[in-house]
C-alpha positions as CSV (number, residue, x, y, z in Angstrom):
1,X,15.6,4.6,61.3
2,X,16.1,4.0,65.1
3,X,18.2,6.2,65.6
4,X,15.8,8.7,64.0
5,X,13.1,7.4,66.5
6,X,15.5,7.0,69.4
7,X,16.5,10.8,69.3
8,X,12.5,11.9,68.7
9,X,11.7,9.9,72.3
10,X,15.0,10.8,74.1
11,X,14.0,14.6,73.5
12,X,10.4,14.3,74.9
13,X,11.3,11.8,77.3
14,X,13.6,14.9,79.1
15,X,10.7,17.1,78.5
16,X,8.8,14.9,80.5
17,X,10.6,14.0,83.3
18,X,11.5,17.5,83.5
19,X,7.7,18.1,85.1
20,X,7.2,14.8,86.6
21,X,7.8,13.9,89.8
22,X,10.1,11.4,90.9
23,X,9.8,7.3,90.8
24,X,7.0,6.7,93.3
25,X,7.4,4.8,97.0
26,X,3.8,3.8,97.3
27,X,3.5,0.1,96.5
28,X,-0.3,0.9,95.3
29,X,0.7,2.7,92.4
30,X,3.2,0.0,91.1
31,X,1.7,-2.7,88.5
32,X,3.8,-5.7,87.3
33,X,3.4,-6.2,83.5
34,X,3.7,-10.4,83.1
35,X,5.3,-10.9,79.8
36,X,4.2,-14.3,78.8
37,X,6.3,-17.3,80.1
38,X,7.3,-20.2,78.4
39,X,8.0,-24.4,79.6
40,X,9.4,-26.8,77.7
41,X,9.6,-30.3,79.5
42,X,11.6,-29.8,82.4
43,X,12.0,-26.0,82.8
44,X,9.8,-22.8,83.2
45,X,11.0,-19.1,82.3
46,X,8.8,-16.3,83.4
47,X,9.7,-12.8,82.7
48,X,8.3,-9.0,83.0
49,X,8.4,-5.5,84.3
50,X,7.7,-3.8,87.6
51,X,6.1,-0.5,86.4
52,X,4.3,3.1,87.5
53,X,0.7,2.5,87.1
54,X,-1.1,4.6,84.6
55,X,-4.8,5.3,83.8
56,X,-5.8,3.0,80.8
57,X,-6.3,4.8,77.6
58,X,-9.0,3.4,75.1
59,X,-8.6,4.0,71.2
60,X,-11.0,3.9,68.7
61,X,-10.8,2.8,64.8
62,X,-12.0,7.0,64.4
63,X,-9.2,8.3,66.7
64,X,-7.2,11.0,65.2
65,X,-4.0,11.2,64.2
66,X,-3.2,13.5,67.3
67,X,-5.3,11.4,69.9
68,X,-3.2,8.4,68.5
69,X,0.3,9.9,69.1
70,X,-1.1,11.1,72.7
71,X,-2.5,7.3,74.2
72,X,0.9,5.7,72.7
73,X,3.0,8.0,73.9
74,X,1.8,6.4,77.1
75,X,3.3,3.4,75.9
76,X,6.7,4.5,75.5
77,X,6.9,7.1,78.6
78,X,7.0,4.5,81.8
79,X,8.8,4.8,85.1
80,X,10.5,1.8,85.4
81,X,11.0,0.3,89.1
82,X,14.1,-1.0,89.6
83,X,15.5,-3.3,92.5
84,X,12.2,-4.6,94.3
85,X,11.1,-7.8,95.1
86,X,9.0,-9.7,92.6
87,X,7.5,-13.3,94.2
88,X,4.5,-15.6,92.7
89,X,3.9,-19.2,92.4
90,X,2.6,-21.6,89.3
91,X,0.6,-23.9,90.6
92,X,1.3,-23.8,94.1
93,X,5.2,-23.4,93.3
94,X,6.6,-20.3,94.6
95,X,9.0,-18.2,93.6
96,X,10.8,-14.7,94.0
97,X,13.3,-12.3,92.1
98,X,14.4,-8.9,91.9
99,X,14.0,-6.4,89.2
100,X,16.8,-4.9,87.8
101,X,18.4,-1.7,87.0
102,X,15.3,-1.1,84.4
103,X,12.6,-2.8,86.4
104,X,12.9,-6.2,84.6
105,X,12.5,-9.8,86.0
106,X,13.5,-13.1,84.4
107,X,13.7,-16.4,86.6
108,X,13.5,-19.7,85.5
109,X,12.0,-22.6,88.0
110,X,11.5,-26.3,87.5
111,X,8.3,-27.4,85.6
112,X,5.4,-28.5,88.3
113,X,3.9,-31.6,87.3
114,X,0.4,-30.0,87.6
115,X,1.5,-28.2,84.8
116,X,-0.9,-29.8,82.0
117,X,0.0,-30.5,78.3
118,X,-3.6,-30.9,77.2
119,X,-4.0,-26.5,77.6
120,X,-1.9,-24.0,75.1
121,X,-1.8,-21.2,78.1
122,X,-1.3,-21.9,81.9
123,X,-1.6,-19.5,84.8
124,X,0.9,-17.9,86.8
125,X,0.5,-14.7,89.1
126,X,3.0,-12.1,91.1
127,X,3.0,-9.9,93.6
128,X,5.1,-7.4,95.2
129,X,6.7,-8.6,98.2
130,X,4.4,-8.0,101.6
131,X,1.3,-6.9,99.3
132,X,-1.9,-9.0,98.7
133,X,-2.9,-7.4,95.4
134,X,-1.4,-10.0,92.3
135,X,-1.1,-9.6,88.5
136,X,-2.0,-12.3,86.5
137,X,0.0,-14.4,84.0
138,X,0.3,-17.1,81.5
139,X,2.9,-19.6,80.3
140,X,2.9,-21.1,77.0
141,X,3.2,-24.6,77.9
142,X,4.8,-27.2,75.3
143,X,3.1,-30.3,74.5
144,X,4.9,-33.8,74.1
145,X,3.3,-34.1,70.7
146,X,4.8,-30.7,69.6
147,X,6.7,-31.7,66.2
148,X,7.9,-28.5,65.4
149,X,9.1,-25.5,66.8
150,X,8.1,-21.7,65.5
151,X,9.8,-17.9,64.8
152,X,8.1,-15.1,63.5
153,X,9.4,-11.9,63.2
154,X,6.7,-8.8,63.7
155,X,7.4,-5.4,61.7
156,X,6.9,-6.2,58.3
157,X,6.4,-9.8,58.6
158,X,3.2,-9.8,60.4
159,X,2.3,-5.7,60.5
160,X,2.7,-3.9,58.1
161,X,5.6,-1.0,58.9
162,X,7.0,0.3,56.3
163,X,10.4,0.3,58.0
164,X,12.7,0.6,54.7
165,X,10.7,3.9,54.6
166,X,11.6,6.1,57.3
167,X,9.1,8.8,57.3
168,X,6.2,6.2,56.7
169,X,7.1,4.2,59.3
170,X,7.7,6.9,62.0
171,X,4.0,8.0,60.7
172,X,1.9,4.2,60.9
173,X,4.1,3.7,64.3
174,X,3.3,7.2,66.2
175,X,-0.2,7.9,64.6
176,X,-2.0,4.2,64.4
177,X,-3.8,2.7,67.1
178,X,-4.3,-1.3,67.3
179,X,-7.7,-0.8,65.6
180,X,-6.1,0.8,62.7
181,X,-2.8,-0.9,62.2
182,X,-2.6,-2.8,59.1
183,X,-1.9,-6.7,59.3
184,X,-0.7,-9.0,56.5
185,X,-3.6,-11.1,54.6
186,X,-3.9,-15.1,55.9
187,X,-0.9,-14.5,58.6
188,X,-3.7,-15.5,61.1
189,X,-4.5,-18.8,59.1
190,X,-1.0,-19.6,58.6
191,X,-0.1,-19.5,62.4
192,X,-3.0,-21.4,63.3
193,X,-2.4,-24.4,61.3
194,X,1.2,-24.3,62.0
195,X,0.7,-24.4,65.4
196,X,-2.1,-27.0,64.6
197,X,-3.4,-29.9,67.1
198,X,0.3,-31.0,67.8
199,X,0.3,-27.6,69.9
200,X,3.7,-26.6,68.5
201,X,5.1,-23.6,70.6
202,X,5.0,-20.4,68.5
203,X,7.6,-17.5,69.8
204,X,7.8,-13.6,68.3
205,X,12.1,-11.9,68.2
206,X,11.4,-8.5,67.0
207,X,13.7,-5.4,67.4
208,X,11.0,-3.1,68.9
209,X,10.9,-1.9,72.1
210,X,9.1,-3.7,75.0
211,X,7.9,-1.0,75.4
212,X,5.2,-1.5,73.1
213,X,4.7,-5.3,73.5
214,X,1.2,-4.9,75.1
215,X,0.1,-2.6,72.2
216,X,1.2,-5.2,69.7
217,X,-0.8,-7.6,71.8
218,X,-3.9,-5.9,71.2
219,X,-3.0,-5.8,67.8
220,X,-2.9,-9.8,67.2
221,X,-5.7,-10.3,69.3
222,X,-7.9,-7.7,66.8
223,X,-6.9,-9.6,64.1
224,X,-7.2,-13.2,65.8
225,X,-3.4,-13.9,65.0
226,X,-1.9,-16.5,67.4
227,X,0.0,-14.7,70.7
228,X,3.5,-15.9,71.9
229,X,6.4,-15.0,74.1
230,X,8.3,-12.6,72.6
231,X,11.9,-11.6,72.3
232,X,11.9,-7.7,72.5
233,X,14.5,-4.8,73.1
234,X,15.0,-2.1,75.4
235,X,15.7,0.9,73.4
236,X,16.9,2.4,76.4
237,X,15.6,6.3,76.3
238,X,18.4,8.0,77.3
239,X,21.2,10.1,75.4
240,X,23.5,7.4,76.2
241,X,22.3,4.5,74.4
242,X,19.6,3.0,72.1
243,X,19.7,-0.7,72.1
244,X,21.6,-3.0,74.6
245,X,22.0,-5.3,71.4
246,X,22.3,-4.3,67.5
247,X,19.0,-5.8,65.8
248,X,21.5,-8.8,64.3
249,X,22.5,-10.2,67.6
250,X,19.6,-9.6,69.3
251,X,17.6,-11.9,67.5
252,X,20.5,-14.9,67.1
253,X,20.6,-14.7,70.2
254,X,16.7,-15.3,71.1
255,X,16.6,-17.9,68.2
256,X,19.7,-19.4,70.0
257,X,18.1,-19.4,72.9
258,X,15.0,-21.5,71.5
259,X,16.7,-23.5,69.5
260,X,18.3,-24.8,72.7
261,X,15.3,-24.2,75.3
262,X,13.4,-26.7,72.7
263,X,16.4,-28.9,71.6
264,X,13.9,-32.0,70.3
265,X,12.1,-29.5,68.1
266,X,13.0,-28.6,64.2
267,X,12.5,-25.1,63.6
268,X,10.7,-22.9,61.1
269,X,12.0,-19.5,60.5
270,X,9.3,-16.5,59.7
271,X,10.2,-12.9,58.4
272,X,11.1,-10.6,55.8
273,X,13.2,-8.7,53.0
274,X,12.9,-5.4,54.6
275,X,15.8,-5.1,57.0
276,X,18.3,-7.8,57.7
277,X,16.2,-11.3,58.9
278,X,17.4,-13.4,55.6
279,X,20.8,-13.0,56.8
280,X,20.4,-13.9,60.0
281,X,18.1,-16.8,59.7
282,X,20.6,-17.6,56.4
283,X,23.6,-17.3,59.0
284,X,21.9,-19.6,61.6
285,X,21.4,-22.3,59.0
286,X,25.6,-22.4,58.5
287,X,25.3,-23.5,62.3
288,X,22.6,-25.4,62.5
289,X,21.5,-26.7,59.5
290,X,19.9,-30.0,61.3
291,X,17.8,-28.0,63.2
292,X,16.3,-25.6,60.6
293,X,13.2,-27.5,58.4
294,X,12.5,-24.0,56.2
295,X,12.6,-20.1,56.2
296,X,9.8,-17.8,54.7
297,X,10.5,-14.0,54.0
298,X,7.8,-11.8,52.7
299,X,9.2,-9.9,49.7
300,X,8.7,-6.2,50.8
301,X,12.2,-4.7,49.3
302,X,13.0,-3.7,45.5
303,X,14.5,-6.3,42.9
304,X,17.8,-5.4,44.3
305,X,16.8,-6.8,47.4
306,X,15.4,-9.7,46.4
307,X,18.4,-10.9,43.9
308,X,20.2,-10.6,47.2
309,X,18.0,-12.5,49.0
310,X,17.6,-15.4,46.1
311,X,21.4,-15.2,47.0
312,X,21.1,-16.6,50.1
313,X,18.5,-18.6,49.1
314,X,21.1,-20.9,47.1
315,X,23.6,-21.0,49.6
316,X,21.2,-22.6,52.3
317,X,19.7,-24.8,49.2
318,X,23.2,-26.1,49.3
319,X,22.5,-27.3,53.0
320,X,19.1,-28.7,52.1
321,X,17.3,-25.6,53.8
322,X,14.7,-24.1,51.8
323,X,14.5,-20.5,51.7
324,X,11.7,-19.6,50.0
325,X,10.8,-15.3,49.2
326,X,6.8,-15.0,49.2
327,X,4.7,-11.5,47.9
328,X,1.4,-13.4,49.6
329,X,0.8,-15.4,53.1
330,X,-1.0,-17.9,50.6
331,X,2.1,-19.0,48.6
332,X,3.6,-19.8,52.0
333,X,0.5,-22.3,53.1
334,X,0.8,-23.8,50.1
335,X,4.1,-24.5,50.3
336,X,4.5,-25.4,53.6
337,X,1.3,-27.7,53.0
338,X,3.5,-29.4,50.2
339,X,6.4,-30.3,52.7
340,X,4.0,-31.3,55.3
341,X,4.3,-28.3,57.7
342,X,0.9,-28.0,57.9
């Protein structure tokens, strides 16, 4: 399936760059894309992407297919700027960091004590080194009465994909805009009253490309479903490679990372039948079994799937982790109203 994908993209990528002239020098044209940061209590992590600049492109719900494909392909073609300076500040703190090889940043700083609790999202801004013109940004900051920590995955779990079917999901991903992508019924409620008035930070690991993180944005914000940092991959459009990690490791390794960025915090696990998140979350549990409260996986497979999942479902029953294999958002409210989740 990404492979399929990867080799569509790499082919019109070399069109591309065939005509297009090379990475630009003119500090005007750059933009910095600020993924969304994250705190807990003592530390901040702050992350994104020194781009090209492009034109924005606006959709409509009556867009054609064609028109679609053309403003996302804007999405996936960028000129990455690699090796500059990066520096900002968070309330007064400042900070600086180089992009790397693909024009990414990540830094981590100490928490500033202006830093409230009492606001979900916090500002932070960047600039290029020696230029005046800054890109705004925001931190999900944790609260000190956060009692739980959150993982969703996206495709699938809250969109739906299609991504068992190949052909459908190339289709919905190329020819879909964020107006007319499809998002599962009561995900929105769900979120909200997980995250609930205890402000519990609420993080996204998903195997797409950021690439198209803004997109998917725009997409959650349409349908009022709770934003997040995310955990993304660069496909990498070359012939060379596709993913820097295989989808398995890619997201242990985010959870991982959360599990120990919010080590105070038990965790709920959110995903799906479709490709391969019951075994990881299932795998996680074998590790950390005191720090996982439940796992929910929308049933999207066939029966043969779901024996397989039920599978796993009694081997973490055996650690006193429920995982529990839902065909609606509601049965999942309801059951994570019953343990007290929500």
């Amino acid at each position: 399936m990404k492979q399929l994908l990867h080799q569509l993209f790499v082919k019109a990528e070399e069109v591309i760059d065939h005509f297009r002239p090379g990475r630009t020098s003119d500090p005007s044209l750059i933009h910095i894309d600020n993924y969304h940061g994250y705190a807990n209590r003592h530390t901040v992590i702050l992350r994104g992407r020194a781009l090209e600049g492009k034109e924005d492109w606006t959709f409509h719900p009556s867009d054609s297919g064609w028109k679609n494909f053309r403003g996302i392909a804007r999405y996936w073609f960028t000129r990455e700027i690699p090796f500059i300076t990066i520096e900002g500040h968070v309330y007064g703190q400042p900070f600086s960091t180089i992009t790397d090889e693909e024009g990414y940043f990540r830094i981590e700083i100490p928490r500033p004590p202006e830093l409230s609790t009492n606001e979900r999202w916090q500002p932070f801004e960047t600039h290029l080194s020696g230029q005046s013109r800054t890109f705004p940004g925001q931190i999900l900051a944790s609260s000190e009465s956060a009692d739980r920590l959150i993982i969703s995955d996206i495709d699938d779990t809250v969109i739906a994909t299609g991504a068992r079917q190949i052909w459908q999901m190339v289709k919905t991903t190329l020819l879909k805009n964020m107006h007319t992508r499809e998002t599962f019924e009561g995900v929105s409620d769900f979120y909200e009253q997980l995250i609930s008035k205890k402000n519990n930070p609420f993080y996204y690991v998903s195997s797409s490309p950021w690439n198209l993180r803004a997109f998917l944005n725009q997409v959650f914000e349409i349908n009022h479903i709770p934003l997040g940092p995310a955990f993304m991959t660069d496909w990498g459009l070359d012939s060379t490679k596709l993913l820097k990690d295989g989808h398995g490791k890619h997201k242990r390794n985010a959870i991982e990372h959360l599990l120990r960025f919010h080590p105070e915090l038990p965790c709920i696990l959110i995903g799906d039948s479709g490709e391969k998140d019951p075994e990881i979350y299932s795998s996680l549990v074998d590790d950390y079994p005191d720090r996982i409260s439940a796992i929910y996986i929308r049933d999207v497979a066939d029966t043969t799937r779901d024996e397989e999942v039920r599978q796993l479902a009694q081997e973490c029953e055996k650690k006193h982790v429920p995982l529990i294999l839902i065909s609606k958002t509601a049965e999942a409210i309801a059951d994570a109203r019953k343990r007290g989740f929500i």
